[in-house]
C-alpha positions in Angstrom: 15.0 -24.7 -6.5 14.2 -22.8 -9.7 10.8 -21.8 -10.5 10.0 -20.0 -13.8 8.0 -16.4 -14.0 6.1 -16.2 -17.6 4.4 -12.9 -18.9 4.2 -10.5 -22.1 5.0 -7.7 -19.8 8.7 -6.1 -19.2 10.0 -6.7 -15.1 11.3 -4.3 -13.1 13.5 -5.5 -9.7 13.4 -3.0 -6.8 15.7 -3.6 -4.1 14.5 -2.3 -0.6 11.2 -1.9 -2.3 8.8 -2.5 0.3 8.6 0.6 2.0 9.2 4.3 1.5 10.9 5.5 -1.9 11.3 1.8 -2.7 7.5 1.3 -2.6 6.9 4.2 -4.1 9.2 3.4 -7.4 7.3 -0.2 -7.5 3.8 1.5 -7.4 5.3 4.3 -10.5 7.0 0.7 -12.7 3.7 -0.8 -11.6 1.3 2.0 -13.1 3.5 1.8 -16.4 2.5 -1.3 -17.1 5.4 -3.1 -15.6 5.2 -6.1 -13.8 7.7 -6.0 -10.7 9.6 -7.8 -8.0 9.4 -6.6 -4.4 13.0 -7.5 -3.1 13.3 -7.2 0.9 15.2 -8.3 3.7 13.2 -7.3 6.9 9.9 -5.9 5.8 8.2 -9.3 4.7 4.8 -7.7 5.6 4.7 -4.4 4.0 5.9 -6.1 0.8 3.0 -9.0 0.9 0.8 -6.1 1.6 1.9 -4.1 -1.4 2.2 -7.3 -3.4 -1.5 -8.0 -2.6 -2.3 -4.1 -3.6 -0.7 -4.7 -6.9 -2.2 -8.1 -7.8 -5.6 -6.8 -6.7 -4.9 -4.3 -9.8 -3.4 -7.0 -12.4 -3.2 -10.5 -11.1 -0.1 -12.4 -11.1 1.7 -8.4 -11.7 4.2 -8.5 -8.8 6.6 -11.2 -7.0 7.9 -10.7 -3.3 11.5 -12.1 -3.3 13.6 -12.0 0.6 17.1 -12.6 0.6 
């Protein structure tokens, strides 16, 4: 499956980034402007939750990807 991610803005990937330090470098690349992908393995729901933070602030801004 291939689904295709367009925006003007830079992206930033951040592995583990749903919680702790992780979160915390998504929510700095966030406030610079960057749009960002959430990358977890476990923590689904604290990266929808941040996810949803983010897009509340700039829609369409972050992804969640889990592998």
């Amino acid at each position: 499956m291939s689904s295709e991610i367009k925006s003007s803005r830079p992206w930033a990937l951040v592995t583990g980034g749903a919680k702790r330090l992780g979160a915390a470098i998504v929510r700095q690349l966030h406030e610079r402007d960057l749009n960002v992908m959430i990358h977890c393995l476990g923590s689904v729901e604290p990266a929808a939750d941040l996810a949803r933070q983010l897009d509340a602030v700039r829609p369409g801004s972050p992804v969640v990807l889990q592998a």
